[in-house]
KEKE-3310 file (N, C-alpha, C; in steps of 0.2 Angstrom, whole numbers, plus 5000, padded with zeros to 4 digits):
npx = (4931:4930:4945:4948:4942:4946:4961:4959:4953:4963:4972:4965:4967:4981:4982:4974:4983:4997:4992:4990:5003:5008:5000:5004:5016:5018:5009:5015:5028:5026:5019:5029:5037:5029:5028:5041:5043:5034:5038:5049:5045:5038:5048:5055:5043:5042:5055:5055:5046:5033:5037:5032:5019:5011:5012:5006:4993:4989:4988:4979:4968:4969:4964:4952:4946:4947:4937:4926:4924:4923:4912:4902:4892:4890:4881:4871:4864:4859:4851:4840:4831:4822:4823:4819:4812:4815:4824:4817:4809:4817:4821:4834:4845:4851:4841:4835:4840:4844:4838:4844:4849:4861:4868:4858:4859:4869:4880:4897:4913:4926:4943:4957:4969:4980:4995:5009:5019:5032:5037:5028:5023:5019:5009:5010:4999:4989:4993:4999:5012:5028:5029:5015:5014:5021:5014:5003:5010:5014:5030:5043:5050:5063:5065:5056:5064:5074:5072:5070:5079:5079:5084:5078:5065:5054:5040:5032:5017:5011:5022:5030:5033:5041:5037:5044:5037:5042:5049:5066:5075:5080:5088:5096:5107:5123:5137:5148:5141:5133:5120:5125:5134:5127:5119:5129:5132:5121:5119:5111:5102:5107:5098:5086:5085:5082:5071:5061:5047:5045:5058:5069:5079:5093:5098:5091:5097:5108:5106:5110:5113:5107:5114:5110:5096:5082:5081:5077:5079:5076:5073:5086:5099:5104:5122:5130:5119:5112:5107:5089:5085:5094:5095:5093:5099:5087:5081:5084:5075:5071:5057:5050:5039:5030:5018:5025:5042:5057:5063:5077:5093:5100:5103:5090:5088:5077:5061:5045:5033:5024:5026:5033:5028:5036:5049:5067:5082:5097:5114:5129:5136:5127:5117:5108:5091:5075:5058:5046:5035:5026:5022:5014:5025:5021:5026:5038:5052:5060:5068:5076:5074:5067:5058:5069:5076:5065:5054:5036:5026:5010:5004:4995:4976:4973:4986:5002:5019:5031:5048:5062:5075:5085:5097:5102:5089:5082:5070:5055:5040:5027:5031:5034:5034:5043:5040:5055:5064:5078:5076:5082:5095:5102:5104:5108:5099:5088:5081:5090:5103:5112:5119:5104:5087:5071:5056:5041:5022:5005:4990:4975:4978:4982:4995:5002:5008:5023:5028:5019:5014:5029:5032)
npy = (4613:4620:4623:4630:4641:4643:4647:4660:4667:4669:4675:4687:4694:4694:4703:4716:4717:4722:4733:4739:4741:4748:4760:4766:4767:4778:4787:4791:4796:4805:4814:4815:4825:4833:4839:4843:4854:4863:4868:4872:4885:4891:4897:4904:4912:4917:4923:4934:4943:4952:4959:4951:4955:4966:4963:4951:4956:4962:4952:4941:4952:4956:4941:4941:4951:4945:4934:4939:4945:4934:4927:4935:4935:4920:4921:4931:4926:4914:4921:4930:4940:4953:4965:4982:4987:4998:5013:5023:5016:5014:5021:5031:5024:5034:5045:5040:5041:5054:5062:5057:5059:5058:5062:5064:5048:5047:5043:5044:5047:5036:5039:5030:5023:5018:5008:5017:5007:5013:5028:5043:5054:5071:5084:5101:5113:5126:5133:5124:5119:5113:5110:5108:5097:5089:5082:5078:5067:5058:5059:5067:5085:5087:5074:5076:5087:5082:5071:5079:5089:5100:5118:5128:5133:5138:5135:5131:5133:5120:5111:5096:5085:5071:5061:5052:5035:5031:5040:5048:5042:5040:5030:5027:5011:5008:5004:4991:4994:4990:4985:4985:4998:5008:5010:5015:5025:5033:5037:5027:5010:4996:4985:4991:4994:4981:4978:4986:4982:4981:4983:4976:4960:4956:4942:4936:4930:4933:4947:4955:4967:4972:4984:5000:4996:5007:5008:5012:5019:5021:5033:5038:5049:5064:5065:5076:5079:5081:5065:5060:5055:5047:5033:5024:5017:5004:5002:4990:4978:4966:4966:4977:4991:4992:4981:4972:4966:4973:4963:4961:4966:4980:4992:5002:4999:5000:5008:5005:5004:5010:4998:4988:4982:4981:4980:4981:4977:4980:4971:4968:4958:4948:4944:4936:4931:4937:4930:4941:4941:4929:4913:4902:4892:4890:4892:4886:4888:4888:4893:4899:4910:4925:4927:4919:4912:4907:4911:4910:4915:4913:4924:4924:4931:4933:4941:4940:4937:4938:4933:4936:4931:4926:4913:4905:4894:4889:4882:4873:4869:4869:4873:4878:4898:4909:4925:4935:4924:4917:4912:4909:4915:4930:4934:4933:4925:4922:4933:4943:4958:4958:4955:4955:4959:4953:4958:4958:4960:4954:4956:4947:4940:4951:4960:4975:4989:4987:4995:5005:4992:4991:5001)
npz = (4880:4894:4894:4883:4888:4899:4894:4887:4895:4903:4892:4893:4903:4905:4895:4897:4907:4903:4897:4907:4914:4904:4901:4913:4916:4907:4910:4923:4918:4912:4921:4928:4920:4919:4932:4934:4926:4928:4941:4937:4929:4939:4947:4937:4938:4950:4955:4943:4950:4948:4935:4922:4924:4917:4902:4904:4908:4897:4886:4891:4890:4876:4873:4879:4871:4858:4859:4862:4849:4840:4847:4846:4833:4834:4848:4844:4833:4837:4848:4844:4847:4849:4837:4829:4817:4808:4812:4815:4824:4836:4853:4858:4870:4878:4877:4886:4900:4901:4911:4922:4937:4946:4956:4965:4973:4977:4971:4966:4957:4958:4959:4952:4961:4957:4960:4948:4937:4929:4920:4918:4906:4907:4904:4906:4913:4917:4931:4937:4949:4953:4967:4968:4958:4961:4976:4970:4962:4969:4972:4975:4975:4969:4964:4951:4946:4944:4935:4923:4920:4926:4929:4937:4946:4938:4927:4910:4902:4893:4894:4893:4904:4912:4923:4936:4943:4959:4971:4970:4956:4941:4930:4915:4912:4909:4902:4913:4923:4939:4951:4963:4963:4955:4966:4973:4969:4969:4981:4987:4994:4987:4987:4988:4974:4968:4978:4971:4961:4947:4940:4929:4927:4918:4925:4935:4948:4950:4946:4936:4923:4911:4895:4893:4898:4907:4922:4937:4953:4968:4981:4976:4975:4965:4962:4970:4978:4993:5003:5004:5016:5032:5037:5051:5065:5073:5090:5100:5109:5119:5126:5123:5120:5111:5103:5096:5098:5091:5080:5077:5077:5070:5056:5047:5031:5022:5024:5024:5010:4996:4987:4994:5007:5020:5032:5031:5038:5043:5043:5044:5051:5052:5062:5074:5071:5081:5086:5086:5094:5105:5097:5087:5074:5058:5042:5035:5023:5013:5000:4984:4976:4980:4994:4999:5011:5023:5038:5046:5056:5066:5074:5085:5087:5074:5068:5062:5058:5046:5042:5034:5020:5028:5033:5041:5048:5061:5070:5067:5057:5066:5078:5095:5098:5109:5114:5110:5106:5098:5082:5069:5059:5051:5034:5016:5008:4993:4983:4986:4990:4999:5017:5026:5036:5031:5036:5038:5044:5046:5045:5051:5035:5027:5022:5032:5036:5046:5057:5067:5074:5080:5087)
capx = (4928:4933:4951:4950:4938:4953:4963:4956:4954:4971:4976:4964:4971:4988:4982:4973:4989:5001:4989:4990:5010:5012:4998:5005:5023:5017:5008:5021:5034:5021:5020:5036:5040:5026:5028:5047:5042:5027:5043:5052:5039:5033:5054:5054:5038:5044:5063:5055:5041:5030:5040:5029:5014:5010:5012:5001:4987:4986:4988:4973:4962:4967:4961:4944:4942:4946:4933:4921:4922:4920:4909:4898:4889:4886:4874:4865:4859:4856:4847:4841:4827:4818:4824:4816:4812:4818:4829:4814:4805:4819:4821:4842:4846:4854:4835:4828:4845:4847:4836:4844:4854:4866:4868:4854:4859:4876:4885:4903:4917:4933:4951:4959:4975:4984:5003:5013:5026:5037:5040:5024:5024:5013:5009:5009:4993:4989:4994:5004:5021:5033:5025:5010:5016:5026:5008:4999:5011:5017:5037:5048:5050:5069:5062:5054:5067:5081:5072:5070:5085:5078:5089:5074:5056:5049:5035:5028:5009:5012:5028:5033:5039:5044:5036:5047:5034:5045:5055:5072:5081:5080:5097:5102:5113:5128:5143:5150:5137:5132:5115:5127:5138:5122:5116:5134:5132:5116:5120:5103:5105:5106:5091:5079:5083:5081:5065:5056:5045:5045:5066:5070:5084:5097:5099:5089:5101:5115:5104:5114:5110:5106:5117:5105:5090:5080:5082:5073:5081:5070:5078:5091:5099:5110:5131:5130:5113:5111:5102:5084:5087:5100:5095:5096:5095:5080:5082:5081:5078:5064:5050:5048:5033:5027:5013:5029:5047:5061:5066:5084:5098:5104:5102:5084:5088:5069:5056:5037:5033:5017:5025:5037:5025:5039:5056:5072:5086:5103:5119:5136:5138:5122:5116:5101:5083:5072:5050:5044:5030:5024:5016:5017:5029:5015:5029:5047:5050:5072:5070:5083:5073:5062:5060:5074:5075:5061:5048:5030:5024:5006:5007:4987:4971:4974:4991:5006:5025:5036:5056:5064:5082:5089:5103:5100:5085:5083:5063:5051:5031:5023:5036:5027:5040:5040:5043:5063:5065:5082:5073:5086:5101:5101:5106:5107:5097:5082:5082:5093:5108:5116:5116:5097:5081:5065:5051:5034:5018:5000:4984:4971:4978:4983:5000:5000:5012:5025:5031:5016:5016:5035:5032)
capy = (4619:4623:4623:4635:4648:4647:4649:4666:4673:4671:4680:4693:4696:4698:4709:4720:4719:4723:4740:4744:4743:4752:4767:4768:4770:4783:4793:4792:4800:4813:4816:4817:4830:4840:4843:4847:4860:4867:4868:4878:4890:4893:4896:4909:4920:4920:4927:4938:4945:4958:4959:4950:4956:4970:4957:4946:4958:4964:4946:4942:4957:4953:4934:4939:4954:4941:4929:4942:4947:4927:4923:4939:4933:4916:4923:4936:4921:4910:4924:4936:4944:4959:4973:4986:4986:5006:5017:5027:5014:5013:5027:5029:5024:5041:5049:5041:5040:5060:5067:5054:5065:5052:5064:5058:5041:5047:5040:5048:5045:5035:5039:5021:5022:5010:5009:5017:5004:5016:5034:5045:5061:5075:5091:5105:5116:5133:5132:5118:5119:5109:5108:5103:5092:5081:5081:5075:5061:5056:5060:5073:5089:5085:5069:5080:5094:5077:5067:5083:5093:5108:5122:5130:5131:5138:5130:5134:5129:5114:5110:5090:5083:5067:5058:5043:5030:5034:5045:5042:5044:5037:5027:5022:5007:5008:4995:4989:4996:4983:4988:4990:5005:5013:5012:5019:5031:5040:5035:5022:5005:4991:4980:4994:4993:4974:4978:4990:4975:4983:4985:4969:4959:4952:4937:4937:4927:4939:4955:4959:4971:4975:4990:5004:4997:5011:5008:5014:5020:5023:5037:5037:5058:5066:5064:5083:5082:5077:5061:5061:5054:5044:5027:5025:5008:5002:5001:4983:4979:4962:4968:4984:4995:4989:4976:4967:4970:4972:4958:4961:4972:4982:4998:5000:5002:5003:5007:5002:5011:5002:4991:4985:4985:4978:4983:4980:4977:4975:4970:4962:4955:4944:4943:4931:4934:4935:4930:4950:4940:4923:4911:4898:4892:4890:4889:4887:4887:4886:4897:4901:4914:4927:4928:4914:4905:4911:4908:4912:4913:4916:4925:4925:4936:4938:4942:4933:4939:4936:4931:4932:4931:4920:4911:4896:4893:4887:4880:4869:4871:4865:4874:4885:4900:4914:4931:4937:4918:4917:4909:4910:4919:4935:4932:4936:4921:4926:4939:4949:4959:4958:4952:4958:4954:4958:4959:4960:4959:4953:4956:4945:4939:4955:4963:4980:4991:4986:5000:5005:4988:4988:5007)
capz = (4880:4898:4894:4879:4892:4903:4889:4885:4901:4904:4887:4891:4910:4902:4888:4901:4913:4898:4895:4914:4913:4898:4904:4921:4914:4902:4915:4926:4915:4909:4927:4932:4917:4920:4938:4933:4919:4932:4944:4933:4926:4946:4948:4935:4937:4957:4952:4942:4952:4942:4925:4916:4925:4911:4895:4906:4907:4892:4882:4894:4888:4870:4872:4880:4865:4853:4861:4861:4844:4839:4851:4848:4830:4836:4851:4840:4826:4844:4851:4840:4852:4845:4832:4828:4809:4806:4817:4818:4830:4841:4855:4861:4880:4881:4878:4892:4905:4900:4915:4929:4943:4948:4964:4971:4972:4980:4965:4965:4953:4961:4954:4954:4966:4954:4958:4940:4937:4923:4921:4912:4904:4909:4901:4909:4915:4923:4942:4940:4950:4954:4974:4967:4954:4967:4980:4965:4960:4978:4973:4980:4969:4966:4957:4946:4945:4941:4929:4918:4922:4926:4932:4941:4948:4930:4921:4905:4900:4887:4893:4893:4911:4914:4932:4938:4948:4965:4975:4967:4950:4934:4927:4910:4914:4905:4904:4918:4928:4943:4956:4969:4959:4952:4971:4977:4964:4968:4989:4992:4995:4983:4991:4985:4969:4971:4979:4965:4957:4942:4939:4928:4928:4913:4928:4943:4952:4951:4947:4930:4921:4902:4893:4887:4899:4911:4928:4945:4958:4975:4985:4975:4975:4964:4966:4972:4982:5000:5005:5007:5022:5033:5039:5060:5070:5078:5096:5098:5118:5121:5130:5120:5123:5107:5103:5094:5099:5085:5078:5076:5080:5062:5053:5043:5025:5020:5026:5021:5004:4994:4982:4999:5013:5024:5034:5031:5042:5037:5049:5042:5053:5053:5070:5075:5070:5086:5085:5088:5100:5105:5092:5083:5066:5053:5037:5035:5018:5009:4992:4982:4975:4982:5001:5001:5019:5028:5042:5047:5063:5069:5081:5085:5086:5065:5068:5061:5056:5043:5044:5027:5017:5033:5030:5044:5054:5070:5069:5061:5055:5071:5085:5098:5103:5114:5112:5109:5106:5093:5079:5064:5058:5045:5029:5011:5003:4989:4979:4992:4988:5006:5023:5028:5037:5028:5041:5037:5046:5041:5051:5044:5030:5023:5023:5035:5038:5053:5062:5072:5079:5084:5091)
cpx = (4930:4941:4952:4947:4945:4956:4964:4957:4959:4974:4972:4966:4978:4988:4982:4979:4995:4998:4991:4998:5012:5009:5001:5013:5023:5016:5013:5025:5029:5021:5026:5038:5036:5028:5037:5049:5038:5035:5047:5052:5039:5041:5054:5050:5039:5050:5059:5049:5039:5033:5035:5020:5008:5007:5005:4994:4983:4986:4979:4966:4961:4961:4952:4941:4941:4939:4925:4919:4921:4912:4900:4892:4886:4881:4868:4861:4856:4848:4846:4837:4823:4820:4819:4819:4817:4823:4823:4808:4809:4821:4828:4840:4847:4847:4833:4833:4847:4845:4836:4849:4856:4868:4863:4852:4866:4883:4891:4908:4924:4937:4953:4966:4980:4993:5006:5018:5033:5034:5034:5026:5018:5014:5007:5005:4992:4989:4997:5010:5024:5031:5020:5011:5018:5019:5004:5003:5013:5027:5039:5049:5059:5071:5062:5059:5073:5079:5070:5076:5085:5082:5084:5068:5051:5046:5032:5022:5012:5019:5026:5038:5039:5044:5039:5040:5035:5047:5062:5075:5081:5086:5094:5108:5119:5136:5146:5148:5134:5127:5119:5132:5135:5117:5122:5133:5127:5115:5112:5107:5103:5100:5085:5081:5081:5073:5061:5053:5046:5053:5067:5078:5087:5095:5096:5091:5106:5113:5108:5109:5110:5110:5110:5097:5089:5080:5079:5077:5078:5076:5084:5092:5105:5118:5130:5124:5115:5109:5096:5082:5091:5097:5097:5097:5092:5083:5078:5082:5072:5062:5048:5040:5027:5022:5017:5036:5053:5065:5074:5088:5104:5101:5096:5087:5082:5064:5050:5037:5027:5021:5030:5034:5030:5046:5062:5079:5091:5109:5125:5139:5133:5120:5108:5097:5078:5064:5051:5039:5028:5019:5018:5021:5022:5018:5035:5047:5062:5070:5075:5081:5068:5064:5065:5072:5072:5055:5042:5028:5016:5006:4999:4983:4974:4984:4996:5014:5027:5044:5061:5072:5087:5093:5103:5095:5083:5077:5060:5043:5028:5026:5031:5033:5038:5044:5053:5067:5071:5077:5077:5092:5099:5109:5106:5104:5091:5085:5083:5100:5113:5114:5112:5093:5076:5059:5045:5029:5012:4995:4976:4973:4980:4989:5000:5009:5014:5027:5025:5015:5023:5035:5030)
cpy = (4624:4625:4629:4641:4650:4651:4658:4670:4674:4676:4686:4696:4700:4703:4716:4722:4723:4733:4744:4748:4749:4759:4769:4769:4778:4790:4796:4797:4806:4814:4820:4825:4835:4844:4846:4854:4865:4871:4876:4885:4893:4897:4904:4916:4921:4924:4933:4944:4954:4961:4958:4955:4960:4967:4952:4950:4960:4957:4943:4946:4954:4947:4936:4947:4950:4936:4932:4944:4941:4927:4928:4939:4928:4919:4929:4933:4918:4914:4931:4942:4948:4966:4976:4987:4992:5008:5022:5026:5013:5022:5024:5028:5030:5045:5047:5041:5049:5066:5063:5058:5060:5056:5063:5054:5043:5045:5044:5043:5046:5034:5034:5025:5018:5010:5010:5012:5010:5025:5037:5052:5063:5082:5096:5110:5122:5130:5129:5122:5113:5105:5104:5097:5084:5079:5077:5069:5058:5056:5066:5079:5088:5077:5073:5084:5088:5073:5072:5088:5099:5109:5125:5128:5133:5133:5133:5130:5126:5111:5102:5088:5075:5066:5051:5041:5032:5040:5044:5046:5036:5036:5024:5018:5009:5002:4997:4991:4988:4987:4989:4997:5011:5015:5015:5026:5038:5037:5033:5015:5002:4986:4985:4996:4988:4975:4980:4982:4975:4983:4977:4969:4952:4943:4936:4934:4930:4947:4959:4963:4971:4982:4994:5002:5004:5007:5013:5015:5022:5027:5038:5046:5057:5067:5069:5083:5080:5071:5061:5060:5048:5037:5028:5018:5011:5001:4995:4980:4974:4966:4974:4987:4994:4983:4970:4971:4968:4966:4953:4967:4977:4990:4996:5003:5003:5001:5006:5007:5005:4997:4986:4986:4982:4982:4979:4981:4975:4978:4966:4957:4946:4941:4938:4936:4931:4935:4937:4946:4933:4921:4904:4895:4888:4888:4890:4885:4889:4888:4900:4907:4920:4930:4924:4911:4910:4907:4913:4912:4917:4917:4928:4930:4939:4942:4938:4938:4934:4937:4930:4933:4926:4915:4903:4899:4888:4880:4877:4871:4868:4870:4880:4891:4907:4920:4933:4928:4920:4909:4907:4913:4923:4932:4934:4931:4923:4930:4946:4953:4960:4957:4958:4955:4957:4955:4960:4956:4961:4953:4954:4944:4945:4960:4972:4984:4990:4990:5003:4999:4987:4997:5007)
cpz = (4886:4897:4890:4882:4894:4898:4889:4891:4902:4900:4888:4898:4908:4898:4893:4906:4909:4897:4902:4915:4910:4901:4910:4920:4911:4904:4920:4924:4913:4915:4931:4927:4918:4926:4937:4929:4923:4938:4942:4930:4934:4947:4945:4934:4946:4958:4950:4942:4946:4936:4921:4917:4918:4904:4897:4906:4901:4885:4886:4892:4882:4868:4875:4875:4860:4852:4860:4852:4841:4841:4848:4841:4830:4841:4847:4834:4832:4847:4847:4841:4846:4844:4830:4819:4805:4814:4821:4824:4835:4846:4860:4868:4882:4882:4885:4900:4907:4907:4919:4931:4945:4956:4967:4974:4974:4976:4966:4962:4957:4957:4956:4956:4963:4954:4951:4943:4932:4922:4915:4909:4904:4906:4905:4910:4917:4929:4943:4942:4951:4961:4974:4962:4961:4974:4974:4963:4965:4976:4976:4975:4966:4961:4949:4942:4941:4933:4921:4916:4920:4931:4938:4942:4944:4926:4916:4904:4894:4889:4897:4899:4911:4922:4932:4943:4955:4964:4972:4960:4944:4931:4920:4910:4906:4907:4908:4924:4931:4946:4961:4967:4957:4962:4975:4972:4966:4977:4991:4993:4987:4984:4988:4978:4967:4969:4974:4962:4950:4935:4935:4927:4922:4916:4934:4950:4957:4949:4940:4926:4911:4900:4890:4894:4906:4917:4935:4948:4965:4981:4983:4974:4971:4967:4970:4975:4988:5000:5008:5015:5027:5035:5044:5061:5074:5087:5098:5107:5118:5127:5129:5123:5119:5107:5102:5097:5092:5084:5077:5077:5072:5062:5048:5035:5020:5022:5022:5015:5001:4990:4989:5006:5018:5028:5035:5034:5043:5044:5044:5044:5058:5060:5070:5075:5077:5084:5089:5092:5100:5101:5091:5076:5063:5046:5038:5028:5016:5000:4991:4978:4979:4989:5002:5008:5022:5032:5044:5055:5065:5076:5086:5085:5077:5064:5066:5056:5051:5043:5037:5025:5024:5031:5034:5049:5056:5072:5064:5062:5064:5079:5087:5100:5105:5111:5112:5108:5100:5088:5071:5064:5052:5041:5023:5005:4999:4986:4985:4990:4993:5011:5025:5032:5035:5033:5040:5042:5042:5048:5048:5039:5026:5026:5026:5035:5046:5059:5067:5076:5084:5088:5098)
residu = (UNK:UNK:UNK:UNK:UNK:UNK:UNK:UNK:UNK:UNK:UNK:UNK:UNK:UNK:UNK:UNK:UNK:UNK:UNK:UNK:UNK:UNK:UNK:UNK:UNK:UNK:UNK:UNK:UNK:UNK:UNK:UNK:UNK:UNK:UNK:UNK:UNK:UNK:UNK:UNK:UNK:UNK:UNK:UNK:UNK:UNK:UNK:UNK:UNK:UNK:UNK:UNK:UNK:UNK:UNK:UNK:UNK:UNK:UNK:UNK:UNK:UNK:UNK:UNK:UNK:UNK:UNK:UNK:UNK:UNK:UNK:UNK:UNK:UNK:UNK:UNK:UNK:UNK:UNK:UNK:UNK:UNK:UNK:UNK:UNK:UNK:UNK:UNK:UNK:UNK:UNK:UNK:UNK:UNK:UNK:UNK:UNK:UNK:UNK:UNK:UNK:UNK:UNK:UNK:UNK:UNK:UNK:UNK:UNK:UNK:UNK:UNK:UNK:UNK:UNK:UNK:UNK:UNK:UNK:UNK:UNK:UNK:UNK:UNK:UNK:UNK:UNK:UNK:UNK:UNK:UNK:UNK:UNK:UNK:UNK:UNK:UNK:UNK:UNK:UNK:UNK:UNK:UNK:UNK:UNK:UNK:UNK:UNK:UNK:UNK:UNK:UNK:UNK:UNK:UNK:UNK:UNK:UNK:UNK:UNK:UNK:UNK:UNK:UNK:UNK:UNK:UNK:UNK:UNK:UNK:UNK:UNK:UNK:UNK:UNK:UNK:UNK:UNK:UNK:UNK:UNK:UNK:UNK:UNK:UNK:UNK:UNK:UNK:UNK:UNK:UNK:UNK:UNK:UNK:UNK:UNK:UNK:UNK:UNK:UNK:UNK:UNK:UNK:UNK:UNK:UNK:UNK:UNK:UNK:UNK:UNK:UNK:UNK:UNK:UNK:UNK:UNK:UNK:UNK:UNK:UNK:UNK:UNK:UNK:UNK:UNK:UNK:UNK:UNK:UNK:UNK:UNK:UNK:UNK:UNK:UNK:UNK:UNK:UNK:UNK:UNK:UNK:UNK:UNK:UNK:UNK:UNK:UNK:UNK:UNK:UNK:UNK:UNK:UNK:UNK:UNK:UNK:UNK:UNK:UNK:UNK:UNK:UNK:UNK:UNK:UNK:UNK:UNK:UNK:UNK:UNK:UNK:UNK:UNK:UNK:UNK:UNK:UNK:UNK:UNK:UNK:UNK:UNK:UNK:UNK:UNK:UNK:UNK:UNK:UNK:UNK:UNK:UNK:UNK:UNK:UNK:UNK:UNK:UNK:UNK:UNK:UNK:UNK:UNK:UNK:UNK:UNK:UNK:UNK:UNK:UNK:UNK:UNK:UNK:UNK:UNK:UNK:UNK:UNK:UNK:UNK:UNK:UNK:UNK:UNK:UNK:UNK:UNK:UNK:UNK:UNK:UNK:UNK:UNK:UNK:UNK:UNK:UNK:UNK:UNK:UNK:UNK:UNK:UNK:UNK:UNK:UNK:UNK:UNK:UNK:UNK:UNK:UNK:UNK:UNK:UNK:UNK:UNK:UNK)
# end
């Protein structure tokens, strides 16, 4: 009797040990492919920053209207409270809402500030010009006057205008067109068209383009116009006067604008990225897309810069370094179209514009 007990236990040790092998195998490889799939997913919605954003809101809405309109005869058999037998026993919400003064209560209606991603059409009104037009949508009136190919400052009432998003110029790519041809062409940089979040791309690797698709151009000016305006170098000297001092020694080719709350500073000849003030390294991070090779630096009291597109860096997560300290080399790694450094400061947690600090 005791020999067939063994017996059993033993076969059922094995059975059990046999299950562990096979699920601990199974898990494993489900493991391994997810996290390589999650990799890859995480890979593509960072390349192609805000592309999808649009498809993704409104896939989103659908899912919680559809859910509503399910969901919304179960709870009314669940819960079916108290109806009013006729129409003539119920009194509307609007009868008895009709005589609140919502200015008493300080209520005021706020217009939502929501960055346009794509170019709308606006009809035209009494009073509108072209001055006011361009203060109302934050562009330039030579936006305006380009994206419609008006000859002059005439408007007529009902008349159909065409507002690009930015400052800039509106392209139809056409074959053999590349971002830096279509940014030699309308004399801006190639980096801001890059940067527009909205701008998609065939390959976001290499920035190809599609024939036929529309195109942003930020600051971008007609062959024949001027340049809205020239790009200078920063005067880059440690121990500035500033809270921070400039980071690196280049020409700015963009400045802060809301969808780029950052500055860009571009040298060919890739000179070392210096900490703008003492802190500490908090991330160092080697992407092949996006920010590419970049580092973080708290640099305390809520304050903390960032170091991006670098090519080699010098420091690790934990390093303490001082102000004007060489912390990397500029670079053109990420979604960069040339040797740059993109500069951003964050104050508490939230991205600020930099230029008052480096003033």
């Amino acid at each position: 009797m005791r020999r067939h007990w063994s017996n059993f236990t033993g076969d059922l040790h094995d059975w059990a040990w046999g299950w562990y092998v096979y699920l601990d195998k199974k898990l494993y490889r489900f493991g391994g492919g997810f996290e390589a799939k999650k990799a890859a997913i995480v890979d593509i919605l960072m390349a192609r920053r805000g592309t999808y954003q649009r498809p993704f809101l409104h896939f989103s809405l659908g899912v919680l209207f559809m859910t509503g309109v399910v969901a919304a005869p179960i709870l009314a058999d669940s819960y079916p409270g108290s109806i009013p037998s006729t129409l003539a026993d119920y009194t509307p919400p609007s009868a008895v809402l009709s005589s609140l003064d919502l200015t008493d209560y300080g209520v005021q209606t706020t217009v939502s500030d929501k960055p346009r991603d794509q170019v709308i059409t606006y009809t035209v009104v009494s009073g509108d010009t072209l001055e006011s037009l361009s203060k109302k949508f934050g562009v330039s009136v030579d936006t305006i006057r380009w994206a419609n190919d008006l000859s002059d400052d005439n408007l007529a009432i009902g008349d159909h205008l065409a507002i690009p998003p930015v400052t800039g110029i509106v392209h139809k790519v056409e074959a053999g067109e590349t971002v830096y041809t279509i940014a030699k062409k309308y004399k801006t940089d190639a980096q801001k068209i890059v940067n527009f979040p909205f701008n998609d791309f065939a390959d976001p690797d290499t920035f190809a383009l599609t024939v036929g698709q529309t195109l942003i151009v930020p600051d971008g000016v007609q062959p024949q116009a001027q340049p809205i305006y020239a790009p200078s170098a920063p005067p880059v000297v440690a121990g500035g006067t500033g809270q921070l001092m400039w980071p690196t020694v280049g020409v700015i080719t963009q400045y802060p604008v809301w969808y780029h709350m950052a500055l860009d500073i571009a040298n060919p000849s890739a000179p070392g990225v210096m900490a703008a003030a003492d802190g500490v390294v908090t991330l160092v991070q080697y992407w092949r897309y996006d920010y590419g090779h970049h580092v973080i630096i708290d640099n305390g009291n809520g304050l903390s810069t960032l170091y991006a597109h670098m090519t080699d860096i010098y420091v690790k997560v934990g390093d303490r370094v001082a102000r004007g300290q060489v912390i990397g080399k500029m670079g053109s790694t990420g979604r960069s179209t040339g040797t740059h450094l993109h500069f951003e400061v964050h104050r508490n947690g939230v991205q600020v514009n930099p230029l008052p600090y480096l003033k």
